[in-house]
C-alpha positions in Angstrom: -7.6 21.4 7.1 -7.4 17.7 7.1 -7.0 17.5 10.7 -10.6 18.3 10.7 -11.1 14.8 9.4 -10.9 11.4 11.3 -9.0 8.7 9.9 -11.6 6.3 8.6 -13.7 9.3 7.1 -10.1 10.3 4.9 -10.0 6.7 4.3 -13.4 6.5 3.1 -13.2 9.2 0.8 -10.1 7.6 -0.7 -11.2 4.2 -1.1 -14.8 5.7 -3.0 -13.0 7.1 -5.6 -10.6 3.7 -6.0 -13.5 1.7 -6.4 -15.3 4.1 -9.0 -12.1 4.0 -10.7 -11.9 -0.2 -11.0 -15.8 -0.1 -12.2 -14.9 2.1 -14.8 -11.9 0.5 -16.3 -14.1 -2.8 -15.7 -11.4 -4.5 -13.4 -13.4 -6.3 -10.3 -10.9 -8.7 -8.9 -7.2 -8.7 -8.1 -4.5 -8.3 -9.6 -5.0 -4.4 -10.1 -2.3 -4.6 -13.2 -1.4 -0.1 -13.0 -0.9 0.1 -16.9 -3.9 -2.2 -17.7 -6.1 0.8 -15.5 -4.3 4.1 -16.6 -5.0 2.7 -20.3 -8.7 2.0 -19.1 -8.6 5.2 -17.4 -7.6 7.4 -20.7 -3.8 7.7 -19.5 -0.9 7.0 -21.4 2.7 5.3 -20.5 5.4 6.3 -22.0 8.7 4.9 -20.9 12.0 7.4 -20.3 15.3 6.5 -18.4 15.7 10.1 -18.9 13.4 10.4 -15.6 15.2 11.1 -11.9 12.2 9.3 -10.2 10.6 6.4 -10.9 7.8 8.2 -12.7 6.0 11.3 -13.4 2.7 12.9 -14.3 2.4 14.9 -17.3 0.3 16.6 -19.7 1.7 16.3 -23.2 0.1 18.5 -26.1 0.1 16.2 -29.5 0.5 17.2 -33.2 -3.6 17.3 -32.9 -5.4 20.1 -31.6 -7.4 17.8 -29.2 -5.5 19.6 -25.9 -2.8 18.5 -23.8 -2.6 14.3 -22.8 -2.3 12.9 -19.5 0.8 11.0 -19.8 2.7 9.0 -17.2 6.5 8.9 -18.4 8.0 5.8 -16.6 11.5 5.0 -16.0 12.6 1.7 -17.0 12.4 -0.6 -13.8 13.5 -4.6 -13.3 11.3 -5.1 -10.7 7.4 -5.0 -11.7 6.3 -4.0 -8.4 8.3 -0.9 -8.7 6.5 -0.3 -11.9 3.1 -1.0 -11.0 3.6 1.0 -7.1 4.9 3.8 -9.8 2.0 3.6 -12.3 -0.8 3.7 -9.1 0.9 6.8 -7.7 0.8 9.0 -10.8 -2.9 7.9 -11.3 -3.0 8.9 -7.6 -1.9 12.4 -8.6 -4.0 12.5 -11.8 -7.1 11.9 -10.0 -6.1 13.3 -6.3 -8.7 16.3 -7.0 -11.6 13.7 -6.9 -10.2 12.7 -3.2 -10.6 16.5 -2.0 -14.1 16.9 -4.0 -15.5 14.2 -1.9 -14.0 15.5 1.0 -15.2 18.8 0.2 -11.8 20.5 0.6 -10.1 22.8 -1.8 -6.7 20.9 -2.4 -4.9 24.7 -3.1 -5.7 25.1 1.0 -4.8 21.5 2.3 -1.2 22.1 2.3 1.7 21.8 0.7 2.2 17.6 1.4 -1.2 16.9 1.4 -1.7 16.0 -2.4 0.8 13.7 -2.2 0.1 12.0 0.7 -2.9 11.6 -1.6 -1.4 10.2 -4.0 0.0 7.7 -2.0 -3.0 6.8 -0.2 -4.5 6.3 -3.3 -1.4 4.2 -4.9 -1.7 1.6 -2.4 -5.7 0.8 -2.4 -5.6 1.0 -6.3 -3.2 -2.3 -6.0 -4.6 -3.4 -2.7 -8.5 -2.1 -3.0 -9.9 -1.9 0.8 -13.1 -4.3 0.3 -11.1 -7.0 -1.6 -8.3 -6.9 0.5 -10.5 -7.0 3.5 -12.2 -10.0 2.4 -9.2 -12.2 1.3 -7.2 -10.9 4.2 -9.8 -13.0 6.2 -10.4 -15.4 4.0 -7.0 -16.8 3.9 -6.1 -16.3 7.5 -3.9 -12.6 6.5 -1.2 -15.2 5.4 0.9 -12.8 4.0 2.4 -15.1 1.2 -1.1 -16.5 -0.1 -2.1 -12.5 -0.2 1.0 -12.1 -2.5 -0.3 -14.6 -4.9 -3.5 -12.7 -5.6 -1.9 -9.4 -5.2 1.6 -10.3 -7.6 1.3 -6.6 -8.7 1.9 -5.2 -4.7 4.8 -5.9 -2.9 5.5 -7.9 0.1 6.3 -4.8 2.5 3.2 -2.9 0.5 0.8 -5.7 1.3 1.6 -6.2 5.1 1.5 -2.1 5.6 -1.9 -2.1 4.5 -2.8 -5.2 6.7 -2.6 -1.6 9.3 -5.6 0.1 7.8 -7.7 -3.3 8.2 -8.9 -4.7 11.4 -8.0 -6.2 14.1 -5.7 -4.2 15.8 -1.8 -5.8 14.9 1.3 -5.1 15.3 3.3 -5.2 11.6 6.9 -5.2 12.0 10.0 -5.7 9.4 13.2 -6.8 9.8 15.9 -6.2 7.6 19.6 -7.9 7.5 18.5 -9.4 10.9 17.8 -5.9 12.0 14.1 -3.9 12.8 13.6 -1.5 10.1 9.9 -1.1 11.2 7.4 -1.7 13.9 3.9 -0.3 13.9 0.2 -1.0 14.8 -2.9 0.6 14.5 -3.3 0.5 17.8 -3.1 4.3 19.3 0.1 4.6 21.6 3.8 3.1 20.8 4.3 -0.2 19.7 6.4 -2.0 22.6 9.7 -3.9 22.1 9.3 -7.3 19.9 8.2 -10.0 23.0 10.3 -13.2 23.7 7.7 -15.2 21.7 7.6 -12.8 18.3 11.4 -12.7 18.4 11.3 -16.5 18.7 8.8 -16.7 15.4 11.3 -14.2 13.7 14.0 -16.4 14.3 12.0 -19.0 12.5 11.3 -16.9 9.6 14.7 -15.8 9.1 15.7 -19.6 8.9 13.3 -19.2 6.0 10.3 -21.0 7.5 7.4 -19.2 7.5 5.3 -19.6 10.9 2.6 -19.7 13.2 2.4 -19.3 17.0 0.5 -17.8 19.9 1.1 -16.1 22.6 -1.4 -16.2 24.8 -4.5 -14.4 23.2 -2.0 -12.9 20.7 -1.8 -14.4 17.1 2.0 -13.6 15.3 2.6 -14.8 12.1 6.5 -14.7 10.5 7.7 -15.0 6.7 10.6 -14.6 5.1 11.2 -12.4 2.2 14.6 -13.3 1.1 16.2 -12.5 -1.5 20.1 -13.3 -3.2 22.2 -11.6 -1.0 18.8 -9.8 0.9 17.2 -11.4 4.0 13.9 -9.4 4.8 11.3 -10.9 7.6 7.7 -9.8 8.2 5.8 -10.3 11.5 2.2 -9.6 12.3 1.1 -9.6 15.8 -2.7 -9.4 17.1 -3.3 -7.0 20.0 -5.8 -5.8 22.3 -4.0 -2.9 23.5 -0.9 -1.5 25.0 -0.3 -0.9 28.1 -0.2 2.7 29.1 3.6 4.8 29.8 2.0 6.3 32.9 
């Protein structure tokens, strides 16, 4: 039944109900802190290491006879990004039937994986809101490092996957260990092999400089994400287009 949809309206249904969200727990810049909102937003956090995932939605019923309480029960994480990327995707599923109202869909016909894809939609412009992302994105140049320091609650790899729901048309790619772990645009077609030029601006990064270079029309920007014992690089590549298989 989403099929029926294009892209950008799915998108803009998502991103309404985000920013309805923010004006109601009175939050209008970044960072989107996840327990901050779902306290705004009535929800409570309860911490368990009893949990298998990182967290799950619940409805608790209290000593009171004031019905069941939306709970979030979160397992203990060091990382805060975890914690907040956990937090924003069980508000996601709390509030997921607002998505499919504006949509005008009934979510029990939309498909098995369709509330949490959802969810995660949802998850990722909570900490990484559309408009504000947008806006800094240009305003700084998408330097993907400068983003982090307004965004601290998003990750590295979350922040540079939504640079794919922005314009213009890049190229985001990830390399992990010295190794590709992902390459995608949102450009339709396939992605093509990493050119001469951003292999030469990942070597860069992964000497732990970030960088800068053109190739020809094409903007790529590198940075490393390392880590102790962890070396993780992220490209970003303007395009035009790609060049057609046939």
């Amino acid at each position: 039944m989403l099929a029926e949809f294009t892209r950008e309206e799915l998108a803009a249904g998502a991103d309404r109900v985000v920013m309805e969200m923010l004006a109601t727990a009175g939050l209008r810049g970044p960072p989107v802190d996840s327990l901050v909102l779902a306290h705004r937003l009535g929800l409570t956090v309860v911490e368990d290491d009893r949990q298998e995932g990182r967290a799950r939605y619940v409805r608790l019923r209290g000593r009171r006879a004031t019905g069941p309480r939306a709970t979030i029960l979160l397992r203990p994480e060091p990382r805060a990004e975890r914690r907040h990327w956990a937090v924003a995707h069980e508000i996601g599923e709390h509030v997921a039937c607002r998505v499919f109202a504006v949509w005008g869909v009934d979510p029990r016909e939309a498909g098995p994986r369709a509330r949490e894809e959802v969810a995660n939609a949802l998850a990722a412009r909570l900490l990484l809101p559309t408009a504000w992302f947008t806006s800094d994105g240009v305003q700084t140049g998408w330097d993907l490092l400068r983003l982090k320091s307004y965004y601290s609650t998003a990750s590295h790899e979350l922040i540079a996957r939504r640079m794919l729901d922005c314009p213009p048309p890049v190229i985001v790619s990830m390399f992990d260990q010295a190794a590709i772990s992902f390459r995608r645009s949102n450009v339709p077609g396939r992605p093509p092999p990493p050119s001469p030029a951003e292999t030469q601006c990942w070597r860069a990064a992964h000497a732990n400089r970030p960088v800068q270079t053109w190739d020809g029309a094409c903007k790529i920007q590198g940075w490393p994400v390392h880590e102790e014992g962890w070396k993780r690089e992220i490209l970003r590549t303007t395009v035009d287009e790609f060049p057609s298989d046939g």
